[in-house]
C-alpha positions, -999 to +999 in steps of 0.1 A: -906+463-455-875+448-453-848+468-473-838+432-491-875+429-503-876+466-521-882+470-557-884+498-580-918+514-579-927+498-542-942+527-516-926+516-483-932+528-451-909+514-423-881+518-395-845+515-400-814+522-384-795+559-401-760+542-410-744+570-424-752+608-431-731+632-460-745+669-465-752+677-504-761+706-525-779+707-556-772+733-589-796+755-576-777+753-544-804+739-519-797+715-493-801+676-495-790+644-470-774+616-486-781+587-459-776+549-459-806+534-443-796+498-426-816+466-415-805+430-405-812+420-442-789+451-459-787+483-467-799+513-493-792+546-503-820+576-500-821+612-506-839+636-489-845+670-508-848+701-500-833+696-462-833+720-437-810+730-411-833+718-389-828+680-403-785+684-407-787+687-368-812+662-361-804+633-382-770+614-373-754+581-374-768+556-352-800+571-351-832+549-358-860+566-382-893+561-396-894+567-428-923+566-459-911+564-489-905+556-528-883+532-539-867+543-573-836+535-595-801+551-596-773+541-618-790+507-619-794+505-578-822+505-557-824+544-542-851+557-515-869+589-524-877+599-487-914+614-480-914+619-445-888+608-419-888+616-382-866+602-354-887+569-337-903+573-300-906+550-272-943+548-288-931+529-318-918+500-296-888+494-321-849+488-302-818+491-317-809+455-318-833+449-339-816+467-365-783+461-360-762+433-382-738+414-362-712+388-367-726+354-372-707+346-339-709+354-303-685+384-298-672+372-267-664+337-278-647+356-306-624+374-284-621+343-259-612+324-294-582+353-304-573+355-271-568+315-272-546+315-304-524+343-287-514+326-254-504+295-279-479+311-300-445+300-290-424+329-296-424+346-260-418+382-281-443+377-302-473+361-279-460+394-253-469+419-285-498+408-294-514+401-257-504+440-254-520+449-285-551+430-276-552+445-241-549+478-256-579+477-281-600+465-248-640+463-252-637+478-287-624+444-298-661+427-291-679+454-311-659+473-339-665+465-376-638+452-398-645+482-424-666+507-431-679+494-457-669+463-487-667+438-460-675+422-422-686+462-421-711+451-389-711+444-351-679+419-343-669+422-382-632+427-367-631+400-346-648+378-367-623+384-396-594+375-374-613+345-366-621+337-402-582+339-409-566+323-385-591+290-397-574+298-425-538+300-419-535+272-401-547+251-435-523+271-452-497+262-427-503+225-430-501+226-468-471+248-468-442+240-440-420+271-448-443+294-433-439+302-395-475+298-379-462+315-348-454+348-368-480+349-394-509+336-368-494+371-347-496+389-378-533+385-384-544+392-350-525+425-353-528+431-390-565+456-384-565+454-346-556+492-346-589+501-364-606+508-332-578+538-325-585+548-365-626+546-366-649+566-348-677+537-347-709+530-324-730+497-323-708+484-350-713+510-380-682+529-387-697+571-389-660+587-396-624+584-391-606+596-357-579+623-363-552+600-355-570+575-378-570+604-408-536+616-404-515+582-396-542+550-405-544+519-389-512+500-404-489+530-391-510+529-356-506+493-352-468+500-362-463+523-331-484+497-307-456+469-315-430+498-306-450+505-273-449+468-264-412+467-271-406+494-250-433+483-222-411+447-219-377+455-226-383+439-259-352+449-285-374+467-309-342+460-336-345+421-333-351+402-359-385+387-350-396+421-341-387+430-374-405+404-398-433+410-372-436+445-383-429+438-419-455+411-422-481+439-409-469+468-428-472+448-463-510+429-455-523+456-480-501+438-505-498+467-530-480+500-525-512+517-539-535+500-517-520+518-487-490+491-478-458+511-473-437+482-485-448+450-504-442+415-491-408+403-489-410+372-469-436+337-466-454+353-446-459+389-457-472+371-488-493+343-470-516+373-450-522+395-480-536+364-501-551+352-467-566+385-457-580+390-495-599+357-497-616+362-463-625+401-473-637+392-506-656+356-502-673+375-472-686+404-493-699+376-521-716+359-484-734+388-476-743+397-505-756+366-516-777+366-482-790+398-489-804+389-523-845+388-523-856+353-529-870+363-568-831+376-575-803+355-592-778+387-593-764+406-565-754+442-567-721+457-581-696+449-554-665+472-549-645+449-532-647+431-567-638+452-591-675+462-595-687+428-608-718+412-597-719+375-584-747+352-600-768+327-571-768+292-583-797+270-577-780+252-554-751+235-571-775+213-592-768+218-628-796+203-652-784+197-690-805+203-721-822+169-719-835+178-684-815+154-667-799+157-635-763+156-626 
C-alpha cells in the first residue's frame, strides 16, 4: 500500500525505503526504533517495540524493508505499529529507485542550468567564486537534498531549489531595478551549496550531520569556501563585492534566531531571504498537497508553516449557494 493511501485501522503489508532511524527507550526502560518509512508518494512514522540489539545494528538509513503492519493514530498523525520487518532480498524483486523521491527535474539539466546562470554573471569576482564553489561541491550537487526535512528534502532537492530561485529572482529583478542580479543571482547559487560539506546524505535522504557540518553549519562553511576562492585567484577578500557577497549569504536566514549571524542590510540580503522563504514554503504546501490521498481536503501539520495545515481546493471552481458556477 502506498504510504499516501494509509488510514487509521488499515493492516498493511508492504516495502519501503528506512529514511531515518533514532534509538528510544520506554519507562520500563526497553528498547524501541523510531523510523520514518519513505515511498515516492510520502512518508510515515512507525515504532517498533521491544527492539533488540540485534535490530539497532541491522536497520539503518537507506535501507529498504518489508514491513506488516498497523496503521494507528498519534497526536492526530498517521503512525505505523510494526509487526514484522526484515531487510528485502534479491527474491522480492523491489530496487531502490523505486522508492526514492526525486526532483521533478533531470539532475543533470539542473546542474547544466546553475552552471549556465554562473558563466552569465558579469562580475568576473563574483562568476570566479561561485564556479569555485560549484566545482567544489562536485557530484554531490546532482543528488543532495535541500534539507533534511520541511522542504525539497529528496534526490536533486538542492539543485532544484537554486533552480526554483533563480526563476524567481530574475522576476523580482525586472520588477525591482535597485537590486544587482549579478550579486543576488551569485548569492542563491551559494546561499545552501555548502550543505553537501554539512550533511551526511545517500540517495538523496539526509541520515545525520558531518562534524564539520555540527560544529560550524553550512552558512559558516560556505563563508570559508568564498575565502578559499579569494585566496585560490588573488581575489582581495576585503573588496567591496566580496563583501556584500558574503553579507548577502550570511543574512539568507533572515533572523538572527533562525541561524543568520547578521540580518540583511542591503537589496539584496533582503531580496534572497523573502526569495528563499517563498520557494521553501510554497514547495512544502506542493508536496504536501501531492501527497494528499484523493478522499483528503487537509494536509498534515506542516513545520515549515508554523504548524498549520493547508486546505485542497476543488480546483479553483467556487460554486455559491444557488449552485451556480463562477
Amino acid at each position: 500500500m502506498n504510504i499516501r493511501d494509509m488510514k487509521p485501522g488499515d493492516q498493511i503489508t508492504g516495502f519501503y525505503l528506512l529514511k531515518t532511524v533514532k534509538v528510544g527507550e520506554t519507562r520500563s526502560q526497553s528498547k524501541y526504533l523510531d523510523l520514518t518509512l519513505g515511498d515516492k508518494t510520502g512518508e510515515i512514522n512507525a515504532k517498533l517495540w521491544d527492539a533488540t540489539p540485534e535490530h539497532e545494528v541491522t536497520y539503518k538509513p537507506s535501507l529498504l524493508v518489508k514491513v506488516q503492519a498497523s496503521v494507528e493514530t498519534y497526536q492526530d498523525k498517521p503512525q505505523l505499529k510494526i509487526i514484522r520487518i526484515r531487510p528485502t532480498d534479491l527474491a522480492d524483486g523491489v530496487a531502490l529507485a523505486d522508492f526514492i523521491k526525486a526532483a521533478p527535474s533531470d539532475p543533470t539539466a539542473l546542474v547544466e542550468s546553475i552552471e549556465s546562470v554562473s558563466k552569465q554573471i558579469g562580475s568576473e569576482t563574483l562568476r570566479t567564486i561561485v564556479t569555485y564553489c560549484i566545482h567544489k561541491a562536485g557530484k554531490a550537487l546532482f543528488t543532495f537534498p535541500a534539507a533534511k526535512s520541511n522542504h525539497h528534502n529528496y534526490y536533486a532537492g538542492l539543485a532544484y531549489h537554486m533552480n526554483r530561485m533563480l526563476e524567481l529572482a530574475d522576476a523580482v529583478c525586472q520588477l525591482r531595478p535597485i537590486l544587482n542580479a549579478d550579486l543576488l543571482k551569485a548569492a542563491i547559487i551559494l546561499h545552501d551549496i555548502a550543505k553537501t560539506e554539512e550533511y551526511e546524505a545517500e540517495n538523496g535522504i539526509a541520515s545525520g550531520f558531518t562534524t564539520r557540518g555540527s560544529l560550524i553549519g553550512h552558512i559558516s562553511l560556505v563563508y570559508g569556501w568564498i575565502i578559499e576562492a579569494c585566496l585560490q585567484y588573488g581575489i582581495d577578500q576585503n573588496s567591496e563585492m566580496v563583501t556584500l557577497l558574503q553579507h548577502t549569504v550570511l543574512a539568507h536566514h533572515g533572523q538572527l534566531e533562525w541561524g543568520s549571524p547578521v540580518q540583511p542590510q542591503t537589496p539584496e540580503a533582503v531580496a534572497i531571504h523573502y526569495i528563499d522563504q517563498l520557494d521553501a514554503k510554497l514547495q512544502a504546501v506542493e508536496d504536501a498537497l501531492a501527497e494528499l490521498p484523493d478522499n483528503e481536503r487537509w494536509t498534515k501539520q506542516l513545520f515549515i508553516l508554523d504548524k498549520a495545515r493547508v486546505f485542497k481546493s476543488n480546483g479553483g471552481v467556487i460554486v455559491d449557494g444557488m449552485g451556480a458556477n463562477r
